[in-house]
C-alpha positions in Angstrom: 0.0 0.0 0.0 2.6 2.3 0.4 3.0 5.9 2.8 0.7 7.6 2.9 1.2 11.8 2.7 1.5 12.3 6.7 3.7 9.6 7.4 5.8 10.4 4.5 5.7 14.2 6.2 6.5 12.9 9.5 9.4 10.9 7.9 10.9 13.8 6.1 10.2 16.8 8.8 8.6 18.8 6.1 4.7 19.6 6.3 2.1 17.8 4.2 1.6 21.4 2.3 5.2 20.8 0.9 4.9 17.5 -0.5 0.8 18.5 -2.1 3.2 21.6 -3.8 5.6 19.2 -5.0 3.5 16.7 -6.4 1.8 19.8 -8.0 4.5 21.2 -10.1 5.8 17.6 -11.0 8.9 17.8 -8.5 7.5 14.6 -6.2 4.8 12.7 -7.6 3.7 9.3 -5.8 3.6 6.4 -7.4 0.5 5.0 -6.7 -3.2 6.2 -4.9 -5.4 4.5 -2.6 -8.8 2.9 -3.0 -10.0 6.2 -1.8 -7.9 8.4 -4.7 -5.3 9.3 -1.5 -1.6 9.8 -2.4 0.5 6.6 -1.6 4.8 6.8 -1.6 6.3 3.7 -1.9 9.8 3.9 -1.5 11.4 4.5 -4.9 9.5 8.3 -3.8 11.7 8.4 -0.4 14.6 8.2 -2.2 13.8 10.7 -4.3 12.5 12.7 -1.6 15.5 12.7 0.7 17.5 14.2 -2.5 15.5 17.1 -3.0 15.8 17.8 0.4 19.4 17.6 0.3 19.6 20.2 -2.5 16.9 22.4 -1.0 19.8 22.7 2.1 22.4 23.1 -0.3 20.3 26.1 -1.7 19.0 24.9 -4.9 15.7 26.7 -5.9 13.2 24.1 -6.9 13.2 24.4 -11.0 16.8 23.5 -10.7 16.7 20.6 -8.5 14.3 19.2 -11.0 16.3 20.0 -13.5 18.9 17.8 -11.6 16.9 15.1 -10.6 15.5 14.5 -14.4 18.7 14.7 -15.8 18.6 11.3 -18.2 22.9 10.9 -18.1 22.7 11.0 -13.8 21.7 8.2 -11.6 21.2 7.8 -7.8 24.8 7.9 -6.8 26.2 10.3 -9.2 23.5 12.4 -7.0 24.8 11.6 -3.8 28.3 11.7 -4.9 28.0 15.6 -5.9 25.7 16.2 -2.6 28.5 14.8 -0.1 31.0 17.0 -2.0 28.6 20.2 -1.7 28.3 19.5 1.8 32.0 18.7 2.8 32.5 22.2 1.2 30.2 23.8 2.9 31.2 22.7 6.1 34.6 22.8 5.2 33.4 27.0 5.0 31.3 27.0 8.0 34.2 25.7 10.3 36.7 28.3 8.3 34.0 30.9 9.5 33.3 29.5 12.8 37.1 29.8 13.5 37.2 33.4 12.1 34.3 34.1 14.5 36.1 33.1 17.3 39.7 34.6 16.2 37.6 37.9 16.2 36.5 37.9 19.5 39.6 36.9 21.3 41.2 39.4 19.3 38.6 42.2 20.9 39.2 40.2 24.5 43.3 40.4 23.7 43.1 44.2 22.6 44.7 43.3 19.4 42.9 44.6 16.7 42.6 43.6 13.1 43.6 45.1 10.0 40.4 45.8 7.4 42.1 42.6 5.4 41.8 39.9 8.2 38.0 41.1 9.0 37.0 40.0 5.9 39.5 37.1 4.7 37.6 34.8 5.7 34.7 35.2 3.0 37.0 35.7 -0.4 34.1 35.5 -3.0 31.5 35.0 -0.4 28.8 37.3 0.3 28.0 36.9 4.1 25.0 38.8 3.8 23.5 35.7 1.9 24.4 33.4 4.9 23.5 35.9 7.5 20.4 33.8 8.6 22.4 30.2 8.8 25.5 32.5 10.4 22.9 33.4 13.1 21.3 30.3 13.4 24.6 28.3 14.2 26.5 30.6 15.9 24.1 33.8 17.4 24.1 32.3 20.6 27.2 32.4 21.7 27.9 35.6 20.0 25.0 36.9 21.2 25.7 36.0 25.1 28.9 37.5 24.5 27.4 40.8 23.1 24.9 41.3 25.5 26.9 40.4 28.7 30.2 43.2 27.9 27.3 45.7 26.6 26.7 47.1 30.2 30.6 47.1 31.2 31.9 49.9 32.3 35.7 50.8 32.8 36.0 49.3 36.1 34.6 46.5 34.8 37.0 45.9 31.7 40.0 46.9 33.9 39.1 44.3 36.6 38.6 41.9 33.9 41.8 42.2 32.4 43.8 42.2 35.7 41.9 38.6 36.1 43.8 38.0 32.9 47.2 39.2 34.0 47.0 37.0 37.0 46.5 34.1 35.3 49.1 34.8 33.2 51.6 35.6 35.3 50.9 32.6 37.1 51.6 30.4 34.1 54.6 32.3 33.5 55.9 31.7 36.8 55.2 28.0 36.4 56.8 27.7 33.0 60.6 29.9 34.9 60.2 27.0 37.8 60.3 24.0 35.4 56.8 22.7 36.0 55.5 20.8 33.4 52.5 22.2 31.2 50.6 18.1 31.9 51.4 18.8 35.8 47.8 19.3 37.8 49.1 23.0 38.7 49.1 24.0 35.4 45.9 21.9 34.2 44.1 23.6 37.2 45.3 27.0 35.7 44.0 26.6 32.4 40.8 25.2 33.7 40.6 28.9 35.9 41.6 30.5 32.4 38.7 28.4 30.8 36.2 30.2 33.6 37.5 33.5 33.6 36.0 33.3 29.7 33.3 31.8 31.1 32.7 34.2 33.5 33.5 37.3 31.2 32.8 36.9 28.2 30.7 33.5 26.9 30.1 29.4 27.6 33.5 28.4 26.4 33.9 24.9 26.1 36.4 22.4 25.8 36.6 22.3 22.6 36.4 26.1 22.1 39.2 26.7 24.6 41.6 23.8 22.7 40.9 25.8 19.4 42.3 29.3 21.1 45.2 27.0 22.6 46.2 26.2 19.2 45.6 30.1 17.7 47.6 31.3 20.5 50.6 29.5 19.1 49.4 29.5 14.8 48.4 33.2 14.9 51.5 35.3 15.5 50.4 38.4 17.3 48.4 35.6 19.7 51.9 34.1 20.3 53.3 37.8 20.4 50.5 38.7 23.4 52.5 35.8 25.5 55.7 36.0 24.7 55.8 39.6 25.5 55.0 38.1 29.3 57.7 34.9 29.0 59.0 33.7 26.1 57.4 30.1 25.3 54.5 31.2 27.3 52.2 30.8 24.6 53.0 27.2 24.1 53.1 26.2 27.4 49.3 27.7 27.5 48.6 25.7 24.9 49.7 22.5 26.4 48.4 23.1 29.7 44.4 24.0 28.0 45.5 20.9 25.6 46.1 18.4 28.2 43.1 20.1 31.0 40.5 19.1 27.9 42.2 15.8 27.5 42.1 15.4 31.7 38.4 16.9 31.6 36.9 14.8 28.7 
């Protein structure tokens, strides 16, 4: 007998509106109808289903996916070939702008700022004002939370924040001169109070978060310059010591 239109819906996360529009202009018809004239997918339809949808997240408008789908020199796999290299390029893009994201704010938290070049690197031939809405939807929150808790800072605030900072960093510079391993639970319980001291200033870091500004502290020069200015190696016995706190915290 088939699926019927609501299951197929409930399958697919889409509403049964969709799938009546599809089936309209030729993009999804079912194969087959009920005793009572009611759309049946069997699931031949499914298939076809799930690669529209694909497409549709890739950004395809809908005359062009059935352009795609229609195509008589394609088949099934050829299809999901070119969709799993669409989307390993697209995340391959998201992470390079997640990254930028979160160079730019510890850039803002470090005081170092960036030149008009490195603000907008990260997009080449990309026009973020296309994205804005998936930008938001993936990372708003934390950029958000980080926006709305500085907003009402005032001086004393920032200056108390970035004593905090110098603390914490003298601290690791002083356990770096005595010889102290970066793996040692001294410095693992440093870089978990550098963890909160984000946490408590400027958004939810977590572990993963704080391993990827570990590892820009020591890739991204004027990162590594921000350290090294306080003790030479600093920055990569920082990055150790948050390295091997996530590994002891996981």
């Amino acid at each position: 007998m088939g699926y019927s239109v609501g299951q197929v819906a409930g399958f697919a996360g889409v509403t049964v509106r969709t799938l009546h529009h599809y089936d309209e202009i030729g993009l999804l018809s079912p194969s087959g109808r009920s005793g009572a004239g009611h759309r049946r997918y069997d699931d031949a339809d499914l298939d076809r289903l799930q690669r529209i949808l694909f497409y549709r997240e890739l950004g395809f408008p809908l005359e062009e996916v059935a352009v795609l789908l229609d195509d008589p020199e394609s088949d099934p796999r050829e299809h999901l070939r070119r969709q799993h290299a669409l989307l390993s390029e697209r995340i391959a893009r998201l992470q390079q702008m997640a990254a930028a994201v979160e160079h730019a704010m510890e850039a803002k938290k470090m005081g170092i700022n960036l030149t008009p070049e490195e603000k907008f690197e990260v997009f080449g031939d990309f026009d973020p004002e296309e994205h804005a809405e998936e930008a938001e939807r993936r990372w708003g929150d934390t950029s958000r939370e980080s926006a709305r808790r500085t907003a009402p800072y005032t001086k004393e605030d920032w200056l108390r924040i970035q004593a905090l900072a110098e603390d914490i960093n003298r601290r690791f510079a002083a356990l770096l001169d005595s010889g102290t391993p970066a793996e040692s639970e001294e410095a693992m319980d440093l870089a978990e109070e550098h963890r909160g001291w984000i946490n408590g200033s400027y958004y939810f870091c977590t572990y993963e978060i704080h391993t990827g500004l570990g590892e820009m502290y020591v890739a991204d020069e004027r990162f590594t310059a921000y350290y090294e200015a306080v003790r030479p190696g600093l920055a990569v016995f920082v990055r150790d010591a948050i390295l091997a706190n996530a590994v002891r915290k996981v």
